[in-house]
C-alpha positions in Angstrom: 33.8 -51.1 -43.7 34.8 -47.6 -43.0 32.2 -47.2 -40.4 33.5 -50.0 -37.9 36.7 -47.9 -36.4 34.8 -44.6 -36.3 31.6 -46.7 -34.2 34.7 -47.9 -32.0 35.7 -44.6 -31.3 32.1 -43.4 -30.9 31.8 -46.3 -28.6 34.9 -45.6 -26.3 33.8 -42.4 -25.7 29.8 -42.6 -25.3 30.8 -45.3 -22.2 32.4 -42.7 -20.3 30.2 -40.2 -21.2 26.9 -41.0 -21.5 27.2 -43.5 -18.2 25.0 -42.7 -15.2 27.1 -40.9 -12.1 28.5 -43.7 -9.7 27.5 -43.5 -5.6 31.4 -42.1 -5.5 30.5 -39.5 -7.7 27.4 -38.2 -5.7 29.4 -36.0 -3.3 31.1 -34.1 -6.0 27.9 -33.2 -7.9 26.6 -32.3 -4.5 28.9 -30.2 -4.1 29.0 -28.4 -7.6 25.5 -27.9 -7.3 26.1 -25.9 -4.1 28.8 -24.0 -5.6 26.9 -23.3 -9.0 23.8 -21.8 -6.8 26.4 -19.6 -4.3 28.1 -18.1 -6.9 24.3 -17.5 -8.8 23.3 -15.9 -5.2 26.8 -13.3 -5.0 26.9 -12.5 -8.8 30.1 -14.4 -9.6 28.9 -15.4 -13.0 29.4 -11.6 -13.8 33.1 -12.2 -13.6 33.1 -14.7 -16.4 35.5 -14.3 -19.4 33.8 -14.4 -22.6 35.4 -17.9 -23.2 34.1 -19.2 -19.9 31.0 -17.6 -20.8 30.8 -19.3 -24.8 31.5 -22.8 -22.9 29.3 -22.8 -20.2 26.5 -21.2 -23.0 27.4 -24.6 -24.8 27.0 -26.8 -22.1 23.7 -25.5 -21.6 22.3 -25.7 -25.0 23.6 -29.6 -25.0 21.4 -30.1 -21.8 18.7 -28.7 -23.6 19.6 -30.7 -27.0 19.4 -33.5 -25.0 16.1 -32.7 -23.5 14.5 -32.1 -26.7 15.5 -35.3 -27.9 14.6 -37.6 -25.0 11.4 -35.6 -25.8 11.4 -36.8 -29.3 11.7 -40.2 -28.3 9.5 -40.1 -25.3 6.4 -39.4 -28.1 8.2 -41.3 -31.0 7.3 -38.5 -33.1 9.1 -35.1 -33.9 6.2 -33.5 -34.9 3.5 -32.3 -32.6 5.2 -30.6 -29.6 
C-alpha cells in the first residue's frame, strides 16, 4: 500500500526521462554534440570547476550504468561477461 504513490512518482518522472528524443529535439542534440567535440578539440574541459567536473563525471558513469545493464538484459544473465 505504501508502494503505489512512490511507483507514481517513479512513473511521472521515468516518462520524461527515459522517453526517446522527439524529431524537435534532434537539432539541439546536434548541436551539443558539436559543441561537446569543439570544446574536446580547444581544451575547454580544462576550465571546468571541480563541481562541473563531479557532474559531468556522474553523467558519465550513468551512461555507462545504463550500458551495463542493457547488457545484462541483452544476455538475461549477470554472470558471464
Amino acid at each position: 500500500a505504501q508502494a503505489r504513490p512512490k511507483f507514481n512518482i517513479f512513473m511521472k518522472y521515468a516518462r520524461v526521462e527515459l522517453a526517446p528524443p522527439k524529431v524537435s529535439e534532434i537539432a539541439q542534440i546536434k548541436a551539443g554534440i558539436g559543441k561537446l567535440l569543439s570544446s574536446a578539440k580547444s581544451g575547454a574541459w580544462k576550465n571546468q570547476t571541480v563541481k562541473q567536473a563531479t557532474l559531468n563525471t556522474l553523467v558519465g558513469m550513468e551512461v555507462i550504468f545504463w550500458f551495463y545493464v542493457g547488457e545484462c538484459i541483452g544476455k538475461r544473465h549477470i554472470v558471464g561477461y
